[in-house]
Structure formats: C-alpha cells, structure tokens
C-alpha positions in Angstrom: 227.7 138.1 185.2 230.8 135.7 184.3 230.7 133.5 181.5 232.5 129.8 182.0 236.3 130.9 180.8 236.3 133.8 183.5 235.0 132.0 186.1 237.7 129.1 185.8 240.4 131.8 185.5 239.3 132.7 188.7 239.0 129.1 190.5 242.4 128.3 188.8 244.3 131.3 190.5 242.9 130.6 193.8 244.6 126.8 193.2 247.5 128.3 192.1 248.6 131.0 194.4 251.5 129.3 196.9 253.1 131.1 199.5 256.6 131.3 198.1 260.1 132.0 199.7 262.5 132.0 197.1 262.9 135.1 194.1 264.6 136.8 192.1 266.3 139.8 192.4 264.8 141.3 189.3 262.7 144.5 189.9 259.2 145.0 189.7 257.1 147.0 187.1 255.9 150.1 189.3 252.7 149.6 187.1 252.6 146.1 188.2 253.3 147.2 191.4 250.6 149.4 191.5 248.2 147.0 190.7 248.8 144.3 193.4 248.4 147.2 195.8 245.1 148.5 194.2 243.7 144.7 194.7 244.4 145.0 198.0 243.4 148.4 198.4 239.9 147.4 197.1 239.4 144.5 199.3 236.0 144.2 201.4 236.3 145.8 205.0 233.4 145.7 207.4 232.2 149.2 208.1 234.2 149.9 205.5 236.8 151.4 207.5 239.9 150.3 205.5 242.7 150.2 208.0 245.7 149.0 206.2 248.4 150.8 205.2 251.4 149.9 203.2 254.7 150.4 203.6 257.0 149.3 200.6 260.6 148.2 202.1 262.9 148.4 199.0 265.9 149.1 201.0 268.6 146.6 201.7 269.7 147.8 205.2 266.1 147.9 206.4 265.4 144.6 204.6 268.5 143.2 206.4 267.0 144.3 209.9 263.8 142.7 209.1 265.1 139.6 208.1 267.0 139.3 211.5 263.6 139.9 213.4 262.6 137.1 211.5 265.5 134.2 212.2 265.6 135.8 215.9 261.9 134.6 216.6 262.3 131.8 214.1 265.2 130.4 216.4 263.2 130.7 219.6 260.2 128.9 218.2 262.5 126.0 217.5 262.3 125.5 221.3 258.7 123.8 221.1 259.6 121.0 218.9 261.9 118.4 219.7 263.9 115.4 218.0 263.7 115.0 214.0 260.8 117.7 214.1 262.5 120.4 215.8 265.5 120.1 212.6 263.4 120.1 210.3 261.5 123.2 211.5 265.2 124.8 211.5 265.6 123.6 207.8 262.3 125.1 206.5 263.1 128.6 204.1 261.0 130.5 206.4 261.2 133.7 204.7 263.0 135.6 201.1 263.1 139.3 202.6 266.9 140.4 201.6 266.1 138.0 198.3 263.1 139.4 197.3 263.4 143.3 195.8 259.8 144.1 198.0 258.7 143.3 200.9 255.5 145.0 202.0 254.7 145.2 205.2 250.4 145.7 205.1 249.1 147.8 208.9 246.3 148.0 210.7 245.4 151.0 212.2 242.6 150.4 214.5 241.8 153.6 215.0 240.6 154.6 211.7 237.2 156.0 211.7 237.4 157.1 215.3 235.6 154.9 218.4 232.5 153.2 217.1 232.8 152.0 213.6 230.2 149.7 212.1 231.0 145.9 212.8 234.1 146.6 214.9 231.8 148.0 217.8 230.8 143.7 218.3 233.4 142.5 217.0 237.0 144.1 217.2 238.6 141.8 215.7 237.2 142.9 212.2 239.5 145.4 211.7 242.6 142.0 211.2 239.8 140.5 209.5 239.7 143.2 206.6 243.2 143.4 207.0 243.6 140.0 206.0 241.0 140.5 203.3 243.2 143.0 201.9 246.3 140.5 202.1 244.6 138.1 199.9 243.6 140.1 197.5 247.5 141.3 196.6 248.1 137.6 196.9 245.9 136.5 194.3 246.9 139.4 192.4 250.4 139.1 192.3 249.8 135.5 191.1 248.1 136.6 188.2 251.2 139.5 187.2 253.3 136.1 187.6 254.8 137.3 191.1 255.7 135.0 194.0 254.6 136.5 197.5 255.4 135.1 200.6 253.6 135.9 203.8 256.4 136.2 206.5 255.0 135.1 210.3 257.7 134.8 212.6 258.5 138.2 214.1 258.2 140.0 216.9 255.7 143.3 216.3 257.3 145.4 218.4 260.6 145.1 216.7 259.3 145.5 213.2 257.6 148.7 214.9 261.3 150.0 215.9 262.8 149.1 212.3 260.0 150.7 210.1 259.4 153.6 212.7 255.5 152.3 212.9 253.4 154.6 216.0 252.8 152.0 219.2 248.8 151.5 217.9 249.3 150.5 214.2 249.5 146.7 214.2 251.8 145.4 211.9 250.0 142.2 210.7 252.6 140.9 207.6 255.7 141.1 205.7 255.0 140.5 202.4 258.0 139.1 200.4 257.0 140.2 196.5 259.1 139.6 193.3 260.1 136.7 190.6 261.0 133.4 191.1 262.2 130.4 189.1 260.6 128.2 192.2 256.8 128.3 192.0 255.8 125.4 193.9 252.4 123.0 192.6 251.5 122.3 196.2 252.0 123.8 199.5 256.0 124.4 201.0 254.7 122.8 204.2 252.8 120.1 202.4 255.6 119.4 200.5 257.9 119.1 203.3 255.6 116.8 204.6 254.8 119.2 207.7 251.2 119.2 207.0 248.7 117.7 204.7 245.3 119.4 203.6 242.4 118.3 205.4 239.6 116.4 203.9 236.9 119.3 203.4 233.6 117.0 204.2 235.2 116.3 207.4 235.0 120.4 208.2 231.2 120.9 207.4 228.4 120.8 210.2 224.9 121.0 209.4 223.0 124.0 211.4 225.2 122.9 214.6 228.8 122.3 215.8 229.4 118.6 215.2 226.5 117.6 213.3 227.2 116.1 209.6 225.0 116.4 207.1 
C-alpha cells in the first residue's frame, strides 16, 4: 500500500510533532487551515459517532479571557508542588493563546447519535477517546503544513463554557494553540526542562497478562 519513502514520512512526523508554546503572530492560510481541521475531522470514532466540534477563537478579547482561565488554574496547581519544584512548575510557558493567531478549542458532544450508540453503550468514555483521536490527527497535520500546536491543559471547563458560550453538556476537552513559530523544539518542553524523561518502552510491555515480560 506504502512504498518505503511514504512510510518513513510518516514515522518521521510522528517523531517530530512537539507540543509547542511559543508563535508567531503571522496568520494562517484558511486553506491550510482547512486542512488541519479536515484531518481531524476524518479521525476514527467508535460507532462512528463523531462528536467534536470546533470552535476557532481568532479574537483577541476572547483569546485574552481564555488565557486567564489558564494562569488562574495554572496558579492553583502550583499548590501541590513545593520547594525548587513548585518554581519551576511556575516558570514553565504553559500555554501561547494571546500569542498564537488560533486557538481551537475541539468539543465533545456526548449526545450525538442519541442514547445508545455503538461502543459508547460499554464504554462511555469512547466518546473522549475519539475525541482525542481527532486531536492527534490536527496535530500531526499541522506539523506537516509546518505549524506549531500546543495542547493547552490547565483550565477549568466550566469557565471556558462561560467565555465561548458552550451548552452545559458539550465537554470542552482542549485549547488548541495553532500558528508559526521560530521555536520548534527536537525533544519534549517537559523533557527538556528536565520535568520528565521518556520511559524505556520494553519496560511497558506484558505478555498476555499485567506484569508478565516477555
């Protein structure tokens, strides 16, 4: 189906993509545009119930609000770390909403396609899970059109509800900070700033049951 040079393109961007917090206020293509939200419009959803929306924040007001939900719950999370740790949780660039000319902010709606949909009848979590599905694909597709997207995490829902105006049962699941940046990172922010370091993958594989190594 792939031959060699397609299938390394495709390993390469999955190494590539970083999370990224700084950009540039340059605008984005509506074409390009387009695209990274067609990649994550055609993401896999079980049952197939495709429950993201997306709302594009380009204005500077609203972008301003959002960033504040942000550093609010930022601050109070700074309460669970102490000593050297808990400053250099403050110092991390935690998010580039007013920066960044986009920020996206992807829904779940978990009411799409009414009381029993296939898969979310077991498991209703599988309505995130697509979600998140759909998130990845507009991250590895912004990489590609040579965008930075950052995936902003500290908020409370409920205020980001109030600011965008989103009904009580639609889940707002991420702010997604899109646009250019001179800062592409090689590695990880977090592994750079020595937060965290990947794990060893052959330490994360069990054979047929919890625990057991091949």
């Amino acid at each position: 189906m792939f031959n060699e040079q397609e299938k390394k393109a495709l390993y390469d961007v999955i190494y590539k993509r970083r999370d990224v917090r700084t950009f540039l206020s340059k605008s984005i293509p509506s074409d390009v545009l387009q695209r990274v939200l067609e990649a994550g419009h055609h993401a896999p959803s079980v049952g197939f119930m495709q429950p993201w929306n997306f709302i594009l924040v380009k204005d500077g007001n609203l972008k301003k609000k959002l960033a504040w939900a942000a550093e609010k719950e930022r601050k109070a999370l700074s309460i669970h770390y102490e000593g050297e740790k808990a400053n250099q949780f403050l110092e991390l660039k935690v998010e580039g909403i007013k920066e960044a000319p986009v920020t996206i902010c992807v829904t779940c709606d978990p009411t799409r396609g009414g009381s029993h949909v296939l898969g979310r009848n077991s498991i209703p979590e599988t309505d995130i899970l697509s979600t998140a599905c759909a998130i990845q694909n507009m991250w590895l597709a912004s990489c590609v059109e040579g965008l930075a997207l950052g995936w902003v995490s500290f908020y409370k829902k409920n205020d980001v509800r109030d600011i965008l105006s989103i009904p009580p049962h639609v889940d707002p699941v991420a702010l997604l900070s899109i646009g250019y940046t001179e800062d592409y990172p090689s590695s990880p922010i977090l592994e750079e700033a020595k937060w965290e370091k990947r794990r060893e993958l052959e330490g994360l594989i069990f054979e047929d049951t919890w625990g057991n190594k091949k």
